[in-house]
N, C-alpha and C positions, 0 to 999 in steps of 0.2 A: 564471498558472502560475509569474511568476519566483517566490515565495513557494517553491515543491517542489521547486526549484532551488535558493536559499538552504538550504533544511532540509537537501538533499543531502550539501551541502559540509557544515555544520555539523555532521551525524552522521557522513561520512564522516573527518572532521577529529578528531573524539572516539576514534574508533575508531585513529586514528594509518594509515590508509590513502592513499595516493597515489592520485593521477589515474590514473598508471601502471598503478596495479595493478589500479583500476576498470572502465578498458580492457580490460585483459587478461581477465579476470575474464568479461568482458560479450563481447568477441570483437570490439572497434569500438578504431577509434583515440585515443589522449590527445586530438587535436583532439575528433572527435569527440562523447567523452564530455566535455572542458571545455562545449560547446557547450551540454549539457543541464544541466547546473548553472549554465550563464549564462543558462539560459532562451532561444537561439538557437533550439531545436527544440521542438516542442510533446510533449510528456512521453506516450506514449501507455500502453496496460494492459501491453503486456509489454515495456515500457522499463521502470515502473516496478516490475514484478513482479520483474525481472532484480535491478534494482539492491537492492529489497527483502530479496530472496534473499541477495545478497552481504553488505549491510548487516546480513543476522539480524533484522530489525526488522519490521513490518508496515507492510504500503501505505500504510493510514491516519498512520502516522509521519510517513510525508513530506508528504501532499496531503491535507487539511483535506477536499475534498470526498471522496473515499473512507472517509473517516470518518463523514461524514453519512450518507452510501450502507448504510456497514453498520451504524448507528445505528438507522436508519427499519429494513432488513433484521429486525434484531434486536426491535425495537418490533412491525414486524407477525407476527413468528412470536412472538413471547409473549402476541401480544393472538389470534392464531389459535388456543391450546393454550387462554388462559382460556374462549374460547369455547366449544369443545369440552367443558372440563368445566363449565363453567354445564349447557349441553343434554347433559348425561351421554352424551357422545360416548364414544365407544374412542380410546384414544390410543395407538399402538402404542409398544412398550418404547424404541427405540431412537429416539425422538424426547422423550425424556424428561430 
């Protein structure tokens, strides 16, 4: 995970934001968000959803394995829909 930690900084760095403000932002101290960009704390779903949010960016931006996750996601709901119409399933509208 230091890897999601690196990315952190480095998006948050482009952006021209502070640690300061990341904190703030997230409701946790400068220590403590330093801590997750050093990779001290293991990065959990809504650490990194929080920071995502602030960032404007997607999960997958920062942590490589969330990327996968909705890679495979998106593989099997495409390969779910060819299915359906091979076997002249119904597909309803809003999955389309």
């Amino acid at each position: 995970m230091k890897i999601c930690g690196q990315n952190i900084r480095k998006i948050r760095r482009g952006k021209d934001f502070t640690q300061e403000y990341m904190a703030f932002e997230m409701g946790i101290s400068q220590k403590a968000y330093s801590d997750i960009e050093n990779s001290k704390v293991k990065i959990n779903l809504e650490i990194l959803t929080k920071i995502s949010t602030i960032l404007e960016i997607k999960p997958s931006e920062i942590c490589s394995i969330s990327h996968k996750c909705v890679n495979d996601f998106e593989g099997k709901y495409n390969d779910l829909l060819e299915y359906m119409k091979k076997n002249n399933m119904s597909i309803p509208e809003e999955y389309l």
